[in-house]
Every structure is written in C-alpha cells, then in structure tokens.
Backbone as XML, in Angstrom:
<?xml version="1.0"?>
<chain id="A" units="angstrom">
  <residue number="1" name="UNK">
    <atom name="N" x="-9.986" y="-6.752" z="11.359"/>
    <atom name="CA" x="-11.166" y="-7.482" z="11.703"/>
    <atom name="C" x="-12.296" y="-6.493" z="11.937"/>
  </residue>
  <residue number="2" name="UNK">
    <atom name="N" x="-13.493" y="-6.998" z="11.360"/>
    <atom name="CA" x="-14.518" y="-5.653" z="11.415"/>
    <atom name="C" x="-15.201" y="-6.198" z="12.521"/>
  </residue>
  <residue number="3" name="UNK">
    <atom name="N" x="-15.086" y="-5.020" z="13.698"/>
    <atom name="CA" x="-16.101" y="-5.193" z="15.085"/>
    <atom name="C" x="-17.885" y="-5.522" z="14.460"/>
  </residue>
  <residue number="4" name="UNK">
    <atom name="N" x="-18.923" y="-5.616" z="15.192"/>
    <atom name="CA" x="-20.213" y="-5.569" z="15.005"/>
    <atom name="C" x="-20.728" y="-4.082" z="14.941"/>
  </residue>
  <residue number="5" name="UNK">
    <atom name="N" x="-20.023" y="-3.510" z="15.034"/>
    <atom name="CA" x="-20.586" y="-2.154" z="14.512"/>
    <atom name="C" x="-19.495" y="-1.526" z="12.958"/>
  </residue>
  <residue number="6" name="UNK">
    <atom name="N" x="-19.008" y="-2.734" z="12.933"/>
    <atom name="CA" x="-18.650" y="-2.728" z="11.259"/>
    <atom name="C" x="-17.363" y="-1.580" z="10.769"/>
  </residue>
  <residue number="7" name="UNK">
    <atom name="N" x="-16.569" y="-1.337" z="12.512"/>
    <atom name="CA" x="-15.569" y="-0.903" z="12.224"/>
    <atom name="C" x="-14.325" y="-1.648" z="12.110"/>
  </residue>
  <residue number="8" name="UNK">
    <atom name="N" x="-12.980" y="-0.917" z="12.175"/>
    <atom name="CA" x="-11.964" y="-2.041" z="11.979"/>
    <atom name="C" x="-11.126" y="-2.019" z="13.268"/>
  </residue>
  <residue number="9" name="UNK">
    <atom name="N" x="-11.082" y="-2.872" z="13.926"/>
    <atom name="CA" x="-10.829" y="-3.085" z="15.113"/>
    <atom name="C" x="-9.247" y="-2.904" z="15.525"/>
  </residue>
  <residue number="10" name="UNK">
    <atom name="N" x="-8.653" y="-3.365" z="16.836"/>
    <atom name="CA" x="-7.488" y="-3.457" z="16.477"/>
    <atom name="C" x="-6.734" y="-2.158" z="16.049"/>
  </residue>
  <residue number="11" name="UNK">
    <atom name="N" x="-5.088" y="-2.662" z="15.644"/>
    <atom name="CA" x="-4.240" y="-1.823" z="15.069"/>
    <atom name="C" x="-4.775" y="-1.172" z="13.777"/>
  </residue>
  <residue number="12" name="UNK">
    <atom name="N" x="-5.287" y="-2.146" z="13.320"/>
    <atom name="CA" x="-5.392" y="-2.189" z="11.570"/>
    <atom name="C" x="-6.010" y="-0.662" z="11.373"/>
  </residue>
  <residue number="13" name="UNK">
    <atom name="N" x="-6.972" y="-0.213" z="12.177"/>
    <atom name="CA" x="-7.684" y="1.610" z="11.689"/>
    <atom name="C" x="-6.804" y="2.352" z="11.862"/>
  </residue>
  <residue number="14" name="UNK">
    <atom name="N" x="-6.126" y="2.554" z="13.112"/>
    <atom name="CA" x="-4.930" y="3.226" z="13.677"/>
    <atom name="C" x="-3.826" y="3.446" z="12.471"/>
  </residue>
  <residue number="15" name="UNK">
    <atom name="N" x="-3.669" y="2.276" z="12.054"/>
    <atom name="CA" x="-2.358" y="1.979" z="10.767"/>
    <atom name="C" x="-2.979" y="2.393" z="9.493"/>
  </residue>
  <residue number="16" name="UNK">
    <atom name="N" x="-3.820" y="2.598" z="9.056"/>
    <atom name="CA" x="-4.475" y="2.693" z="7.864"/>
    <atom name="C" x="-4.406" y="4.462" z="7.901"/>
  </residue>
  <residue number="17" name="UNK">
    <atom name="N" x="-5.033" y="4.793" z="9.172"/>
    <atom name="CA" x="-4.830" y="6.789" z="9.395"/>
    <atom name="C" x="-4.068" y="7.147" z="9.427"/>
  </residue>
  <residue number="18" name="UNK">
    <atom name="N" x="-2.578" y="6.369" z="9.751"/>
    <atom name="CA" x="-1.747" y="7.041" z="10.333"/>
    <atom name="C" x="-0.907" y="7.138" z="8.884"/>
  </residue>
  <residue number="19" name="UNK">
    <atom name="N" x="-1.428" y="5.920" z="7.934"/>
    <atom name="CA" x="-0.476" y="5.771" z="6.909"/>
    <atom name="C" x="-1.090" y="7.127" z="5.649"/>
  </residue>
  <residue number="20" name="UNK">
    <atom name="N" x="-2.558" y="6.972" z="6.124"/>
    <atom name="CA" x="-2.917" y="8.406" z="4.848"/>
    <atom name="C" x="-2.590" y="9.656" z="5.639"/>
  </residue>
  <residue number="21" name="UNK">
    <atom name="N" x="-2.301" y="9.720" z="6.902"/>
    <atom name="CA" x="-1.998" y="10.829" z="7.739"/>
    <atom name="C" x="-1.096" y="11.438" z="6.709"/>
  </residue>
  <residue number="22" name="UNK">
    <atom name="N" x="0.210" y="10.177" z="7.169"/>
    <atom name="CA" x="1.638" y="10.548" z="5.940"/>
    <atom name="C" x="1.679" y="10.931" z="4.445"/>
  </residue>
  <residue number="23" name="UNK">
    <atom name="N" x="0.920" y="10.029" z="3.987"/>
    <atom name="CA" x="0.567" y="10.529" z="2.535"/>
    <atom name="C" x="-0.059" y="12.415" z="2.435"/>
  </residue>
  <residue number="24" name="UNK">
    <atom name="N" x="-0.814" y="12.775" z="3.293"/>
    <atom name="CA" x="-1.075" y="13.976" z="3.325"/>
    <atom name="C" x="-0.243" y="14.854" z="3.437"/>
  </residue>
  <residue number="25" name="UNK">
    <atom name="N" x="0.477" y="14.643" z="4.747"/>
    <atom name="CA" x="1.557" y="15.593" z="4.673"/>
    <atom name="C" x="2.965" y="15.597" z="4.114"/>
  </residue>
  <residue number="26" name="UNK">
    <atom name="N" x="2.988" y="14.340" z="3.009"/>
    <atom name="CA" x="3.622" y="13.984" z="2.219"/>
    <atom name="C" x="3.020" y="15.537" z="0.911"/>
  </residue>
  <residue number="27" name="UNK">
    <atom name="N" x="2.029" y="15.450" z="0.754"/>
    <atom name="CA" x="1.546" y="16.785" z="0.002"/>
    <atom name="C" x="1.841" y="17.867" z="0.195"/>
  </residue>
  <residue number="28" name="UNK">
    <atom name="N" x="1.255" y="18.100" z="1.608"/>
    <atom name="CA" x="1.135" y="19.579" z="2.236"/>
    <atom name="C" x="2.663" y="20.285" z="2.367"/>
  </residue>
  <residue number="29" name="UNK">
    <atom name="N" x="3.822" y="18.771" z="2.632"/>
    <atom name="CA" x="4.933" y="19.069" z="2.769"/>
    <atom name="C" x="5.528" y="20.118" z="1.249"/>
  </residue>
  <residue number="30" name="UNK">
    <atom name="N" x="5.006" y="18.899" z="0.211"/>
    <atom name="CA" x="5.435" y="19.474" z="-0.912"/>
    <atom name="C" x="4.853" y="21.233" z="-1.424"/>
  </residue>
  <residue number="31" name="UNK">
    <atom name="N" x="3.426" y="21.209" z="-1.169"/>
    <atom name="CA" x="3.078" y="22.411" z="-1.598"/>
    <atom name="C" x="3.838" y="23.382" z="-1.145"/>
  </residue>
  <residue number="32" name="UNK">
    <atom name="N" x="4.252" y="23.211" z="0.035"/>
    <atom name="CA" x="4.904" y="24.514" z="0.949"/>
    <atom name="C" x="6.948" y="24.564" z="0.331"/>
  </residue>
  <residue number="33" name="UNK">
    <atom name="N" x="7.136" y="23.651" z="-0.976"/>
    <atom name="CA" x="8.427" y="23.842" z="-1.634"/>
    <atom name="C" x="9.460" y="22.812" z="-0.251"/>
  </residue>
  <residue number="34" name="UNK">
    <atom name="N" x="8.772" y="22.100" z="-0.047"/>
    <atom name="CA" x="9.822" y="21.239" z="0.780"/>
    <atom name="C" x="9.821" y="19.448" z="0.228"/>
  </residue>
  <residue number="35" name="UNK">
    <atom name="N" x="10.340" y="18.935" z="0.688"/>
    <atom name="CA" x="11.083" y="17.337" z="0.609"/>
    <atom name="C" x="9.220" y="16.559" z="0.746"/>
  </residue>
  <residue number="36" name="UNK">
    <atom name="N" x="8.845" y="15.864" z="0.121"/>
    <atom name="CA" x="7.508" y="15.143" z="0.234"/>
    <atom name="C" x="8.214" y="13.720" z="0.721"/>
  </residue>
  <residue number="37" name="UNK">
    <atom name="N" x="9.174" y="13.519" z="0.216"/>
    <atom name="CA" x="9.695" y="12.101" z="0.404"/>
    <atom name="C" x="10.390" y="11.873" z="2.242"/>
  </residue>
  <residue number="38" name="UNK">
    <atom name="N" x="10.734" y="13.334" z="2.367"/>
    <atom name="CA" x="11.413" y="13.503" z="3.488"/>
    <atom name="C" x="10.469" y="13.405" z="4.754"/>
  </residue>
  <residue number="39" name="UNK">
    <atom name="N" x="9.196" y="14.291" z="4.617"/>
    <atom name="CA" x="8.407" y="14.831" z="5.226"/>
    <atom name="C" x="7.137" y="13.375" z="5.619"/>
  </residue>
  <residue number="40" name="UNK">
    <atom name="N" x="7.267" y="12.405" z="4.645"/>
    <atom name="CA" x="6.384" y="11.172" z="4.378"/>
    <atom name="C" x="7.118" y="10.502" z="5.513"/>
  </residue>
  <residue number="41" name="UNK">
    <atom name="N" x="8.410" y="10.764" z="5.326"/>
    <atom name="CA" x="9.090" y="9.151" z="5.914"/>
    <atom name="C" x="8.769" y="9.906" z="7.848"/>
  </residue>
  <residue number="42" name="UNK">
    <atom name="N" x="9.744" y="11.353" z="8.164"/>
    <atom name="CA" x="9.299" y="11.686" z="9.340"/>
    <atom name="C" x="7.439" y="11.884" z="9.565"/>
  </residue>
  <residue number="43" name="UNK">
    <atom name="N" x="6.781" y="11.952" z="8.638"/>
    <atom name="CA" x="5.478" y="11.591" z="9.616"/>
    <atom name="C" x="5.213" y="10.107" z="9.947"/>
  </residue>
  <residue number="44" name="UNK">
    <atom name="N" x="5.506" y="8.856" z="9.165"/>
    <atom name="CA" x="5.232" y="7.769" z="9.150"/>
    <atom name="C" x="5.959" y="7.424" z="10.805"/>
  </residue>
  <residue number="45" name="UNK">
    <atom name="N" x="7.042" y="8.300" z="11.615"/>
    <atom name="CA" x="7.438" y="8.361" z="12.995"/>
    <atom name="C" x="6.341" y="9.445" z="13.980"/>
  </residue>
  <residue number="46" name="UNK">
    <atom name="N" x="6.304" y="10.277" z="13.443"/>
    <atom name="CA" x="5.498" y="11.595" z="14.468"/>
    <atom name="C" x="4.077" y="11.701" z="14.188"/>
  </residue>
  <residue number="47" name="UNK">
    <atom name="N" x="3.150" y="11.391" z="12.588"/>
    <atom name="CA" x="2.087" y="11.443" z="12.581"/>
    <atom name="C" x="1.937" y="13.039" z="12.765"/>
  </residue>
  <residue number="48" name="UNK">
    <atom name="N" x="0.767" y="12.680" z="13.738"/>
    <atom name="CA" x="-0.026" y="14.359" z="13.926"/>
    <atom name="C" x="1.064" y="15.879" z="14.453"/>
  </residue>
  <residue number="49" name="UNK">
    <atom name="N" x="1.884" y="14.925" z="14.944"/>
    <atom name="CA" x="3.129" y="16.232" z="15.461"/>
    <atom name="C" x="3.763" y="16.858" z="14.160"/>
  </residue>
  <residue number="50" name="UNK">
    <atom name="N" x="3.795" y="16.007" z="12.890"/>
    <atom name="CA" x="5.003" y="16.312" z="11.483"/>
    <atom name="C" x="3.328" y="17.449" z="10.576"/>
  </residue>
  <residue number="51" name="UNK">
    <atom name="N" x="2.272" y="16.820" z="11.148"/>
    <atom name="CA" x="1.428" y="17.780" z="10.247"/>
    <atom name="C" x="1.431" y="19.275" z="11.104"/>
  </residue>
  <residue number="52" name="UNK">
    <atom name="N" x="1.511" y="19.150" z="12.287"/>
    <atom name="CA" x="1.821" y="20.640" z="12.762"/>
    <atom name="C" x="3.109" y="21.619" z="12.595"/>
  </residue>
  <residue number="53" name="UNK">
    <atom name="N" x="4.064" y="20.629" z="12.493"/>
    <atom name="CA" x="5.281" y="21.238" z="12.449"/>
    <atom name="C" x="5.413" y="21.926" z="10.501"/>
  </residue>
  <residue number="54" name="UNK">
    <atom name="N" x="4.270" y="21.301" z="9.760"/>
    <atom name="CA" x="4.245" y="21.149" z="8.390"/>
    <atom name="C" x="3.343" y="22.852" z="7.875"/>
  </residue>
  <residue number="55" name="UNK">
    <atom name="N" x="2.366" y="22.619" z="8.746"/>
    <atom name="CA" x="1.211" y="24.281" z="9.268"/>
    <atom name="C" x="2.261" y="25.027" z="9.068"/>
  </residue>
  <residue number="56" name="UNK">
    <atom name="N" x="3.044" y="25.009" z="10.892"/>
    <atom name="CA" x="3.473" y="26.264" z="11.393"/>
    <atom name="C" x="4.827" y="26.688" z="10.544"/>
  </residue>
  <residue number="57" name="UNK">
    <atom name="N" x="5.579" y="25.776" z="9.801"/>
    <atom name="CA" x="6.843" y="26.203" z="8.933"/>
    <atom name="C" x="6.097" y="27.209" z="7.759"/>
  </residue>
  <residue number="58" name="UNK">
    <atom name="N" x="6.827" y="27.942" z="7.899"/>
    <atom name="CA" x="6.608" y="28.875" z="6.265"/>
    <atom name="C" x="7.353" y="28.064" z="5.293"/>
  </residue>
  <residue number="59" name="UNK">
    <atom name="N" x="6.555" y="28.723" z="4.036"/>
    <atom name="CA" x="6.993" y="28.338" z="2.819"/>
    <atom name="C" x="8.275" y="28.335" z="2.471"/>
  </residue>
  <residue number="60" name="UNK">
    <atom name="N" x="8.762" y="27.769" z="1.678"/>
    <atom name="CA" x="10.384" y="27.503" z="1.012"/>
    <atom name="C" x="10.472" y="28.118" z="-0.128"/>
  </residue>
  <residue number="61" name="UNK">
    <atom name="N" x="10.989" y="29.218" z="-0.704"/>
    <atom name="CA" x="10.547" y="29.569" z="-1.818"/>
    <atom name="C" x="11.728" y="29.505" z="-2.444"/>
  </residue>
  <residue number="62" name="UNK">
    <atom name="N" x="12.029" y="29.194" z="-3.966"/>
    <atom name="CA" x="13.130" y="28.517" z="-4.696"/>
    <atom name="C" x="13.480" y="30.237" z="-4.983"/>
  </residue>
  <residue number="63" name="UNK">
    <atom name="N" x="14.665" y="29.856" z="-5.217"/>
    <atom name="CA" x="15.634" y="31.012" z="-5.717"/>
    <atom name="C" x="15.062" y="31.642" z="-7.360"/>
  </residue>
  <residue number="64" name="UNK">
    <atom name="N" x="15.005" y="32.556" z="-7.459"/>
    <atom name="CA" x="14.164" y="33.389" z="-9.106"/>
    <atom name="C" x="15.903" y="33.132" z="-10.291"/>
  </residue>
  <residue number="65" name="UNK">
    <atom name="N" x="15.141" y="33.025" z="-10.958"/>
    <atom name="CA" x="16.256" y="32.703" z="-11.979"/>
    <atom name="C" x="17.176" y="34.445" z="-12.371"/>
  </residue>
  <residue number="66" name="UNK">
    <atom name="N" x="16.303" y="35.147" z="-11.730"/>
    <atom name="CA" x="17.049" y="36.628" z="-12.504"/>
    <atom name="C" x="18.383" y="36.531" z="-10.634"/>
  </residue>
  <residue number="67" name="UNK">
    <atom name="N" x="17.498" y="36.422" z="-9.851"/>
    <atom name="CA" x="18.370" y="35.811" z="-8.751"/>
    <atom name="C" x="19.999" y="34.714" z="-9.070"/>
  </residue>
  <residue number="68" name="UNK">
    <atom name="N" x="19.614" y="34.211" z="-9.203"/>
    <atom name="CA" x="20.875" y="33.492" z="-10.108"/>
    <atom name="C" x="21.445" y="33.789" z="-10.931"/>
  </residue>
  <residue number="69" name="UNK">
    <atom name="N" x="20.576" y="35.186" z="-11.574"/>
    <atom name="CA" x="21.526" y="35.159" z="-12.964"/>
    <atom name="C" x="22.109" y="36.449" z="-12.162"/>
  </residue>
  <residue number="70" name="UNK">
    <atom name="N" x="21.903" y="36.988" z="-11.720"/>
    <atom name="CA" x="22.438" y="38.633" z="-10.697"/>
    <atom name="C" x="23.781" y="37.759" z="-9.829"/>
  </residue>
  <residue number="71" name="UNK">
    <atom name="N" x="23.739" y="36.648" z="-9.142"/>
    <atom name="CA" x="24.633" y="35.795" z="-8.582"/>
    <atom name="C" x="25.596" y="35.628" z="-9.514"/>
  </residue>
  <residue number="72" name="UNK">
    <atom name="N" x="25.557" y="34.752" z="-10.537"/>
    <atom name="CA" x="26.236" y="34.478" z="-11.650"/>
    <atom name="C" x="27.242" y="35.723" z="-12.044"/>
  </residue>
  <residue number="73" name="UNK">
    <atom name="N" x="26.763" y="37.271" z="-12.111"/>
    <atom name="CA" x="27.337" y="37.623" z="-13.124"/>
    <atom name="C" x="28.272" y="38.602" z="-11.315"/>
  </residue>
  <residue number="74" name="UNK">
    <atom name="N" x="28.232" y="38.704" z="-10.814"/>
    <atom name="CA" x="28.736" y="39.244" z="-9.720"/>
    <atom name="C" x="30.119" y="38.380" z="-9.335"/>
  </residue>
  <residue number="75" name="UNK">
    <atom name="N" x="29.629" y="36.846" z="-9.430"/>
    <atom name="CA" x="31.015" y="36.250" z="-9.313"/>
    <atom name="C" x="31.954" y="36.378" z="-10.584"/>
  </residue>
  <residue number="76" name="UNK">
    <atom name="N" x="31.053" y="36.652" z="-11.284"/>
    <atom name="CA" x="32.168" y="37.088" z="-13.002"/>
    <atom name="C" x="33.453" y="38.375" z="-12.348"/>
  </residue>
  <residue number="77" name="UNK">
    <atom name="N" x="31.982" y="39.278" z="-11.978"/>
    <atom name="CA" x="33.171" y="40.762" z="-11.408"/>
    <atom name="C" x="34.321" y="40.490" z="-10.787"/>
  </residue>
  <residue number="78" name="UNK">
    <atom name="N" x="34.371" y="39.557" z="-9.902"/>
    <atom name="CA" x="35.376" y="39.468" z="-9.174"/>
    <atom name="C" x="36.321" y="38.718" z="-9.453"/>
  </residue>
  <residue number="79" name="UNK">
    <atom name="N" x="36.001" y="38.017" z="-10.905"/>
    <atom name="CA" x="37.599" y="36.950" z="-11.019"/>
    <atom name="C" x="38.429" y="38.176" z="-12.089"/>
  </residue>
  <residue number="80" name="UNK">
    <atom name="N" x="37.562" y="39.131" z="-12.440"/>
    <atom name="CA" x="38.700" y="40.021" z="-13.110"/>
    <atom name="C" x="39.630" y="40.824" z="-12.285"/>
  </residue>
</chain>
C-alpha cells in the first residue's frame, strides 16, 4: 500500500529489500567461487548478516587442472 508520501508501507518494502538483498548475495556469493543457490536460500533467513559473512569469507578457488593432473598421476605411482 503506497503511504502519502508515495512509499510502500507495511511489510511489503521490508520484503521486497530483503528479497533483492538475497538475490545480491546470491551473486556476490557466486563471484567469490561459492554455492549462489546456497548462499540465496541462507540470506533469504539472515539478510544483512549472510552479506557480511559473504565480504569477510575469502575466495574459493577451484582446483587448476595441471593440479589434478599432478594428483592423477601420483596415485598411478603408487598402485605399481
């Protein structure tokens, strides 16, 4: 419901921020190599607490494929 100063009164603003809150750190989650789907659903509970906890985590950085391939051939060594 829009007040006379033509805001939205009520829950309805609260719910509308809180829901692009999530969508954001539904992003921010992802850029940093983590779960967007994961990170969406716990802010849609914590809000402004899941975007700090989203800041202060360091990045996730995926394993390098020469990484895997150095893994790979090491477990070779050892079944001989």
């Amino acid at each position: 419901m829009l007040t006379a100063s033509g805001s939205v009164g009520g829950f309805g603003g609260y719910s509308v921020g809180w829901l692009t809150l999530s969508l954001i750190n539904a992003g921010l989650a992802q850029g940093k190599g983590r779960s967007g789907l994961n990170w969406w659903l716990l802010s849609l509970l914590l809000g402004p607490v899941a975007t700090l906890l989203i800041v202060l985590l360091a990045r996730v950085e995926a394993p390098s494929v020469q990484l895997l391939l150095d893994l790979a051939a090491q477990g070779d060594d050892t079944e001989r």
